[in-house]
Backbone as ProteinMPNN parsed JSONL, in Angstrom:
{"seq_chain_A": "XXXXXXXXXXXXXXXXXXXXXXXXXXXXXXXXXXXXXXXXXXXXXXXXXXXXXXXXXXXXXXXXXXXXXXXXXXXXXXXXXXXXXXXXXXXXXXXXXXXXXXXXXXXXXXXXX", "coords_chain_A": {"N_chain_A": [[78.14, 38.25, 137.753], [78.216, 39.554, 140.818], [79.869, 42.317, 142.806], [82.273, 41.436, 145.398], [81.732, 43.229, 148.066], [84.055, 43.592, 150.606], [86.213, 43.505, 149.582], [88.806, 44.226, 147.863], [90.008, 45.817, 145.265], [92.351, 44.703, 144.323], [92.111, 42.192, 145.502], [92.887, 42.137, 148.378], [91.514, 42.143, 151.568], [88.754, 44.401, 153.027], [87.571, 46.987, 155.656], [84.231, 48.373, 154.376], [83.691, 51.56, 153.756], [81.381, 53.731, 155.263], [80.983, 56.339, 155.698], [79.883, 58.443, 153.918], [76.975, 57.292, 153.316], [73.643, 58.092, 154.406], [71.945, 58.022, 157.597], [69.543, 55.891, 158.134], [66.711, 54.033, 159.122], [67.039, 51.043, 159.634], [66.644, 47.022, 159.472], [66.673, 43.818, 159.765], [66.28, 40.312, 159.574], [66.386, 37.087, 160.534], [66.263, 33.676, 160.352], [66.084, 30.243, 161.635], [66.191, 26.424, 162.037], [66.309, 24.132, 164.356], [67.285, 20.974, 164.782], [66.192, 18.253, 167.396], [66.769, 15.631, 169.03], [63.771, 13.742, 170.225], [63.114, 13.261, 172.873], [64.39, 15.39, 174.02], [63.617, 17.319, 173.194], [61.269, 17.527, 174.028], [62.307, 17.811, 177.063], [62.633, 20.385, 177.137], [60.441, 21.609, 176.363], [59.184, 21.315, 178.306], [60.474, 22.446, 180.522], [62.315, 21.216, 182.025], [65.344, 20.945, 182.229], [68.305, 19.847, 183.83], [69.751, 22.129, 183.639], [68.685, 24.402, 183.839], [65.981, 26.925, 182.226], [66.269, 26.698, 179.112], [65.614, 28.134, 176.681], [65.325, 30.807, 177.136], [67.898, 30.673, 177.907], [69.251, 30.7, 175.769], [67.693, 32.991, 174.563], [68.85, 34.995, 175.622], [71.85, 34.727, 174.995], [71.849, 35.238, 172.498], [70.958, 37.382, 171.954], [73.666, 39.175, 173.444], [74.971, 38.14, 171.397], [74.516, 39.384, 169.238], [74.759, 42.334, 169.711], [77.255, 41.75, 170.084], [78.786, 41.834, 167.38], [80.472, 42.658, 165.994], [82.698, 42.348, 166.939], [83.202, 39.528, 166.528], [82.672, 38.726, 164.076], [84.829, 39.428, 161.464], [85.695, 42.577, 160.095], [83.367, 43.43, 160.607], [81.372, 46.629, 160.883], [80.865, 48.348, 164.139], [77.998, 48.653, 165.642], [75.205, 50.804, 166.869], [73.093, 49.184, 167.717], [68.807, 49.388, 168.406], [66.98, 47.532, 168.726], [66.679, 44.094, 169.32], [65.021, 40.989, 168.689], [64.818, 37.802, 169.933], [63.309, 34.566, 169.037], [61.255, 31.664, 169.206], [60.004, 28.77, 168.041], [58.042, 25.869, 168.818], [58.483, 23.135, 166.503], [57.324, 20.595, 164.826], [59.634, 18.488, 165.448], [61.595, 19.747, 166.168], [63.145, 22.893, 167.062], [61.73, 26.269, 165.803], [64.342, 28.977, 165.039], [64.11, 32.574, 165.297], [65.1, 35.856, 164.489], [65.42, 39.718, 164.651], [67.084, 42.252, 163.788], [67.239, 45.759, 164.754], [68.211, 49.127, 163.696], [69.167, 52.744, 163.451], [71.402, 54.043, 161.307], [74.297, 53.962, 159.309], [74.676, 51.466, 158.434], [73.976, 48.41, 157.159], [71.883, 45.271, 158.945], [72.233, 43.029, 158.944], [74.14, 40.876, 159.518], [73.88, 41.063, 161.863], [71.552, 40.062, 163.005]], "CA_chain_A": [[78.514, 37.985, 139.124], [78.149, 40.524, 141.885], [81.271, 42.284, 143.217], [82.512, 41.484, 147.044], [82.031, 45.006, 149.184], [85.007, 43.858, 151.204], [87.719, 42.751, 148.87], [89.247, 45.513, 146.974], [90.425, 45.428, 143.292], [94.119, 43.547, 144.756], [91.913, 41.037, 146.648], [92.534, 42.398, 149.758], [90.062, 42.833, 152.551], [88.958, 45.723, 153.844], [86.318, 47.547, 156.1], [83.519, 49.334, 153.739], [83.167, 53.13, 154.418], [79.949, 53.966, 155.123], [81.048, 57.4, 155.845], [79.056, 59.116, 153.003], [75.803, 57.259, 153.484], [72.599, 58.432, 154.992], [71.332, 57.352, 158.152], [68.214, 55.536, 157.905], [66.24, 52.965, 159.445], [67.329, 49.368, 159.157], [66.289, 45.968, 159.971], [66.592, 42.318, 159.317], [65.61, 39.026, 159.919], [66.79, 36.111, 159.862], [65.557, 32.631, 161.337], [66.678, 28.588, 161.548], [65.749, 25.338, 162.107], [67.364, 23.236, 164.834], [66.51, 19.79, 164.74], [66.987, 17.581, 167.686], [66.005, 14.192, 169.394], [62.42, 14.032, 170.475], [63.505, 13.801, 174.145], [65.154, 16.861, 174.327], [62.512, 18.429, 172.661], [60.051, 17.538, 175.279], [62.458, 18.079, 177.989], [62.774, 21.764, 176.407], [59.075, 22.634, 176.357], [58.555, 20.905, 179.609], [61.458, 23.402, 181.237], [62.902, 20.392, 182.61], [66.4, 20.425, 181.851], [69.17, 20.113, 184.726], [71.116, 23.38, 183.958], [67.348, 25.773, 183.645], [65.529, 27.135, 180.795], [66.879, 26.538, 177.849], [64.955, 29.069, 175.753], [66.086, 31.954, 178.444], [69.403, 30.993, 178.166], [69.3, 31.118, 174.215], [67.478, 34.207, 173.666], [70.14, 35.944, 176.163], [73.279, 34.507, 173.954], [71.608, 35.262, 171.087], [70.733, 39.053, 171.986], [74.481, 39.059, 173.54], [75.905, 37.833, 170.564], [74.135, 40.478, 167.895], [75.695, 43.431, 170.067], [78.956, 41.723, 169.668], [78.881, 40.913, 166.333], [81.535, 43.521, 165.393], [83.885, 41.481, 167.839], [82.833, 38.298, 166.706], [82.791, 38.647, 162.765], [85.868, 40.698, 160.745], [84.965, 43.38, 159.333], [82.176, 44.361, 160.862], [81.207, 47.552, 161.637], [80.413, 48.417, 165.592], [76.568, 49.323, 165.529], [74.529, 50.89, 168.09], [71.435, 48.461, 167.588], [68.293, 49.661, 168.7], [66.216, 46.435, 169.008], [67.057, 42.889, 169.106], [64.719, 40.113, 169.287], [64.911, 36.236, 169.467], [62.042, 34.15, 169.283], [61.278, 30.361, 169.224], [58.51, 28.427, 167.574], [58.435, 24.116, 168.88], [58.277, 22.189, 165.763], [57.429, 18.562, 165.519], [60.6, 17.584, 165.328], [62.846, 20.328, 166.542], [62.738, 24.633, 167.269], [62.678, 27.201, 165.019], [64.984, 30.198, 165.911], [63.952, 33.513, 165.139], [65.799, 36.977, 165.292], [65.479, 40.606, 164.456], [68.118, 43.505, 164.877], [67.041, 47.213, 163.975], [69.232, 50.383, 164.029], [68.945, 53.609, 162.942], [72.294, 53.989, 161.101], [74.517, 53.965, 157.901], [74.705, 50.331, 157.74], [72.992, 47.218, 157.708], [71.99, 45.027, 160.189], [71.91, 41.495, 158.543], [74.892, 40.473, 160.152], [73.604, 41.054, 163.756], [70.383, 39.382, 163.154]], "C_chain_A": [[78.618, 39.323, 139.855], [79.752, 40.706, 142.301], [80.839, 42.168, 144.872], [82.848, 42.912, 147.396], [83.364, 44.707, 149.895], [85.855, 43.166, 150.674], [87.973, 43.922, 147.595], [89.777, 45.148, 145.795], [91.953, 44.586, 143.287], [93.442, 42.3, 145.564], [91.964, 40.86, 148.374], [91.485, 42.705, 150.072], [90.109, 43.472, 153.208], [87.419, 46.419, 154.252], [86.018, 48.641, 154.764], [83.766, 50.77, 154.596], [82.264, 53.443, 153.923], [79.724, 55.261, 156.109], [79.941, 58.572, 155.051], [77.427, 58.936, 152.763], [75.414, 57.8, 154.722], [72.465, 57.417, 156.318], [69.662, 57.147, 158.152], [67.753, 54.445, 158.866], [66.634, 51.489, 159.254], [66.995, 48.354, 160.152], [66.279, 44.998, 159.629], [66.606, 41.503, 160.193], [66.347, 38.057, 159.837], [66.215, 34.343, 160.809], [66.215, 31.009, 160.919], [66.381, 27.596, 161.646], [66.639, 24.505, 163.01], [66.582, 22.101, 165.346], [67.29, 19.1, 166.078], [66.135, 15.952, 168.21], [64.466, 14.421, 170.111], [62.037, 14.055, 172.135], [64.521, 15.017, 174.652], [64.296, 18.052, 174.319], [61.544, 18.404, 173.806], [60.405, 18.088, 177.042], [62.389, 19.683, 178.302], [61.649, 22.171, 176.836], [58.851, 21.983, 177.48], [59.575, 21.694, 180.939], [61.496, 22.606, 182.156], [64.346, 19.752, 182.293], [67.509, 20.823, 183.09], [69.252, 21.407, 184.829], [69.722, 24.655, 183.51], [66.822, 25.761, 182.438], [66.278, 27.555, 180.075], [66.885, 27.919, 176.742], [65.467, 30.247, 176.351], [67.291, 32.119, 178.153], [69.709, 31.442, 176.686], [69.012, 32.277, 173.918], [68.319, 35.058, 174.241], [71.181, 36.258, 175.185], [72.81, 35.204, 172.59], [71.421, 36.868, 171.065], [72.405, 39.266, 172.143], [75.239, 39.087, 172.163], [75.633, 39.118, 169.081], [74.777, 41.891, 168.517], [77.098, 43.127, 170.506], [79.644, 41.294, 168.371], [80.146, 41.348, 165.85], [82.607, 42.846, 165.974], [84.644, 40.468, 167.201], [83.279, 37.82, 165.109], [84.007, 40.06, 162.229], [85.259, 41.071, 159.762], [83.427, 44.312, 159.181], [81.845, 45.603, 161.58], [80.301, 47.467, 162.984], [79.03, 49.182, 165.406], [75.678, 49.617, 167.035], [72.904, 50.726, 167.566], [70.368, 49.017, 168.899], [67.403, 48.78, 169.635], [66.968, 45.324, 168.638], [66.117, 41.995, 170.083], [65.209, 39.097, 169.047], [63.888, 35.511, 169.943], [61.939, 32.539, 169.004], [60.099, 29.975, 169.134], [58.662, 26.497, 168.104], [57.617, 24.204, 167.644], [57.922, 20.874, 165.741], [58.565, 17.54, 166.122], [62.16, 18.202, 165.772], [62.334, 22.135, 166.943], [63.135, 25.275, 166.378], [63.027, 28.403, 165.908], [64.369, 31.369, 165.049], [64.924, 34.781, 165.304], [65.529, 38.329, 164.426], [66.263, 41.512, 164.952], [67.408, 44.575, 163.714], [67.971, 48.28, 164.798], [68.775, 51.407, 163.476], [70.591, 54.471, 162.54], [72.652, 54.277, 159.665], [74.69, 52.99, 157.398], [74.049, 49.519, 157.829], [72.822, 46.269, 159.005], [72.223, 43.34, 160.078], [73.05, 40.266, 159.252], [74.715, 39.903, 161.894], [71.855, 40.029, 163.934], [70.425, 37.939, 162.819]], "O_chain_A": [[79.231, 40.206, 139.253], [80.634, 39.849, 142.245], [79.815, 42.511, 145.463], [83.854, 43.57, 147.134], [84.057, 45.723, 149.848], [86.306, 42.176, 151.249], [87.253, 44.231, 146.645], [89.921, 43.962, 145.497], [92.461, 43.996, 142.333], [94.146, 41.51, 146.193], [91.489, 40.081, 149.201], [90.609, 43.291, 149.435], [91.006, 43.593, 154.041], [86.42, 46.436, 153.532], [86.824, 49.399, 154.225], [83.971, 50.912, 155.801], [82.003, 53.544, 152.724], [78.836, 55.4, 156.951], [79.317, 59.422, 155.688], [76.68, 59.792, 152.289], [76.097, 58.009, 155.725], [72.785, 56.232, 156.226], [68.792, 58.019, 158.165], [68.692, 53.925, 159.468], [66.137, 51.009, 158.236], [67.001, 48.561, 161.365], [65.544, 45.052, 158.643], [66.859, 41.706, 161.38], [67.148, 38.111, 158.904], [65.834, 34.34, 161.98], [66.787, 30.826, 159.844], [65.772, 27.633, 160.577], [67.712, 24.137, 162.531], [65.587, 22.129, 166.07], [68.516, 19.156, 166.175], [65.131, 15.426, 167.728], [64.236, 15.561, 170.514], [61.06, 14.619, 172.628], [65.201, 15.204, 175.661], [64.197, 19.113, 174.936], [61.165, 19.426, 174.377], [59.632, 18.5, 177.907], [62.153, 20.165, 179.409], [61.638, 23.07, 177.677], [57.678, 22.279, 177.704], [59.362, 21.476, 182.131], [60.894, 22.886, 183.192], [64.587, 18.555, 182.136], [67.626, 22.019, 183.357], [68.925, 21.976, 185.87], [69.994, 25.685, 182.893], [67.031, 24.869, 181.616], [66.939, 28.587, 180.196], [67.833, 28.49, 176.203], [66.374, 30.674, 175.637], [67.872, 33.202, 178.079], [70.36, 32.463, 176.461], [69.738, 32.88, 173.128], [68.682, 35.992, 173.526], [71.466, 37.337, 174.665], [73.609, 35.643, 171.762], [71.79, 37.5, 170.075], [72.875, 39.569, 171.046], [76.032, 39.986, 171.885], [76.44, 39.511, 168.24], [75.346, 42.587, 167.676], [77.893, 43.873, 171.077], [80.681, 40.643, 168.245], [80.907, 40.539, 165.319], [83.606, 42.822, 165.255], [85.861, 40.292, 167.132], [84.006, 36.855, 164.872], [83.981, 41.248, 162.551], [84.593, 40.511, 158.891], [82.815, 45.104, 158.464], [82.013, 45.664, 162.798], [79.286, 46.775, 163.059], [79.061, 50.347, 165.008], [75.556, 48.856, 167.994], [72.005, 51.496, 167.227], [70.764, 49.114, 170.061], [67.106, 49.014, 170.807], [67.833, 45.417, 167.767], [66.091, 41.952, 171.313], [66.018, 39.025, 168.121], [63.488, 35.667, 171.097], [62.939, 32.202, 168.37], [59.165, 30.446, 169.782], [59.594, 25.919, 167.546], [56.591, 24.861, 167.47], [58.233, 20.091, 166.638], [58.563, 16.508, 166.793], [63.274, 17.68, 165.787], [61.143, 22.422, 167.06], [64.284, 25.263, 165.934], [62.491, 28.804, 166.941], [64.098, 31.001, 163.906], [65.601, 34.75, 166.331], [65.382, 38.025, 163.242], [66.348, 41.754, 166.156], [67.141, 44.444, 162.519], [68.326, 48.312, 165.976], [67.765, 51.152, 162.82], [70.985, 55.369, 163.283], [71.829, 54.695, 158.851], [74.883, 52.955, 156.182], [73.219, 49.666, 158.726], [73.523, 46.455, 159.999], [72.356, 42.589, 161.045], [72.795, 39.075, 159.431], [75.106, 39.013, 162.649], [71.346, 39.522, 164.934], [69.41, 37.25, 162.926]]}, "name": "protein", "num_of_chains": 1, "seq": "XXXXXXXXXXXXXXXXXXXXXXXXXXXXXXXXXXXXXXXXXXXXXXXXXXXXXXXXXXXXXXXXXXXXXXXXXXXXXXXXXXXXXXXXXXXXXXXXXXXXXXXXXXXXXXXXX"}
């Protein structure tokens, strides 16, 4: 079994220090599946929904939300991300989500993506 980075040898939790590493390049991925009714879906790709585009408003929140992740999630270190996309594929039956965050840092990014 793998040890937890943020739970110390008493079980407490506690921010990593990622004082001593290198800065390097980093980047990750990560992507989803959101399934919904087949009129939604159409109203979606037909950018016919009361309150605007949908997709617009998503990839905003979704950029938004990866440069607040440190806020948002404990324990995360505050990163000054470089890039952040979000991307959207229609499915038959629903959208996939997409996202990428890159930094040039001492930590990862998997969190923000």
């Amino acid at each position: 079994m793998s040890k937890l980075t943020h739970i110390d040898g008493d079980g407490a939790a506690h921010m990593v220090d990622v004082g001593d590493k290198s800065e390097t390049v980093r980047e990750a991925h990560a992507e989803g599946r959101i399934a919904m009714k087949m009129e939604v879906l159409e109203a979606i790709k037909a950018n016919s929904m009361k309150k605007g585009d949908v997709l617009a408003t998503a990839r905003i929140a979704g950029i938004m939300a990866a440069k607040k992740t440190s806020d948002l999630i404990p324990l995360c270190h505050p990163l000054a991300l470089t890039k952040v996309a979000v991307d959207f594929t229609f499915l038959d039956d629903g959208i996939q989500a997409s996202s990428m965050a890159r930094l040039t840092g001492k930590t990862g990014v998997e969190m923000e993506a």
